[in-house]
C-alpha positions, 0 to 999 in steps of 0.5 A: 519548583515546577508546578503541577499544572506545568508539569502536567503540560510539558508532555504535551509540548511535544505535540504543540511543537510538531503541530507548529513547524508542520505548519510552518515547513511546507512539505515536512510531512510529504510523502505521508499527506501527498495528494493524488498527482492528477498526471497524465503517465504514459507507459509503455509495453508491458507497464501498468500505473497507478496513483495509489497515493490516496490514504481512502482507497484501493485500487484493482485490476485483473491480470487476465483482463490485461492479456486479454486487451492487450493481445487484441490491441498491441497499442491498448493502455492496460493502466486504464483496467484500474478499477477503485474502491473507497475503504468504508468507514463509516461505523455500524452496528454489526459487532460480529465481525473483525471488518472495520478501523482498527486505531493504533498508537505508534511512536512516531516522534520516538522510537519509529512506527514499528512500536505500537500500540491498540487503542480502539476499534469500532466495525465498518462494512466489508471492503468492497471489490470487484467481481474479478480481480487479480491485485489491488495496491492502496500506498505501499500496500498490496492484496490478492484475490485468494493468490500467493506471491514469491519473491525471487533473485531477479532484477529483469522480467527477461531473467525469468527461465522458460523452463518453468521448473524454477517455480518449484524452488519458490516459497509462496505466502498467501495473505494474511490478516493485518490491523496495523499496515493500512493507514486510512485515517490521519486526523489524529496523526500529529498524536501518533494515532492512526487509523487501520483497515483491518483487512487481508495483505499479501506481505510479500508483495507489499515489501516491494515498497518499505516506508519507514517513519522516523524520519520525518519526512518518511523514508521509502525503500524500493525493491526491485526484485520480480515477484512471481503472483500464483493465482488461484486458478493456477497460472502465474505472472510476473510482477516488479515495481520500477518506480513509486513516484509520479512524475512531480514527485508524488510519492506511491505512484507505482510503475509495474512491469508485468507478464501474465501468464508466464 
């Protein structure tokens, strides 16, 4: 007859042994626990990059800014208009607001990440921002300054019609609020904890990259379809995502083609 005691360490058994072979299997969770590539990328016309790989951080930039510099200089690299933010952390005292870590329980050695479950939250700062903005991206993560986004049918930035009727036929989501998509703490990840920015996402946008756990290491699924971003003052632009690794390998490194305005 098993004992209570051994009995009441096997659910724990699970933990142990996953801690053991990340430990052993260099890489296993690559693609979770990437760090950021330090690469030197060059893109050309048209393409912005970002390694938005860091789990603490998002990264921003504004559209207007790009036409702007780039019309002044055909051979300006817009990548370099990046601007980051760290995602605060830090607990404090204001009670009153929904800004902060959000820790969910997810099934990750189960049924998959889409099973959750709330255990905690404690309040943090706002997510700081800079004065103009269009997008930022944190991982397969994407939010706006007060825009929306469509998806459409096209693989080409060239198969966008001059005529712009088309943008009629378009259904467009503004952000919405989400306390489980922004992964920003791991320590207790090997648990199935982890740690969320509550924070607004555009979640048509961020379905350009999927990743899924299981498998272990995580799945990602790009999409390459042209989104159409309307910013708030009314003009559009153009965005696809080409490629989300660096050149090593490192996995949320995105490449984006764009046009603004269109």
């Amino acid at each position: 007859m098993m004992t209570t005691s051994l009995k009441s360490f096997i659910p724990w058994l699970h933990v142990i042994l996953a801690a053991l072979v990340m430990q052993s299997c260099s890489g296993i969770l690559s693609g979770v626990y990437d760090e950021p590539s330090d690469e030197e990328v060059t893109t050309v016309a048209g393409q912005l990059y970002i390694d938005a790989s860091e789990w603490d951080k998002w990264h921003y930039i504004d559209l207007q800014e790009v036409a702007d510099s780039t019309a002044a200089n055909s051979d300006f690299n817009p990548s370099v208009l990046w601007s980051t933010f760290d995602i605060p952390t830090q607990e404090i005292s204001d009670n009153d607001t929904r800004n902060g870590i959000y820790t969910y329980w997810y099934d990750v050695f189960g049924s998959g990440i889409s099973v959750n479950e709330f255990r905690s939250f404690y309040p943090t700062a706002p997510q700081p921002q800079p004065q103009k903005w269009s997008i930022a991206v944190h991982r397969n993560n994407v939010r706006t300054n007060g825009a929306s986004v469509a998806e459409t049918g096209f693989r080409d930035l060239d198969e966008i019609p001059h005529d712009k009727s088309f943008l009629n036929a378009l259904i467009f989501q503004e952000d919405t609020w989400s306390e489980t998509d922004v992964w920003c703490e791991q320590s207790r990840m090997l648990l199935g904890l982890i740690g969320n920015q509550g924070i607004m996402i555009n979640t048509v946008l961020s379905s350009w990259l999927d990743v899924d756990i299981p498998p272990i290491p995580p799945s990602f699924a790009m999409h390459d379809n042209v989104f159409i971003i309307r910013l708030k003052d009314g003009s559009y632009g153009a965005l696809q995502l080409v490629n989300y690794q660096s050149q090593t390998g490192t996995k949320c490194c995105l490449t984006i083609n764009y046009r603004y305005p269109i």
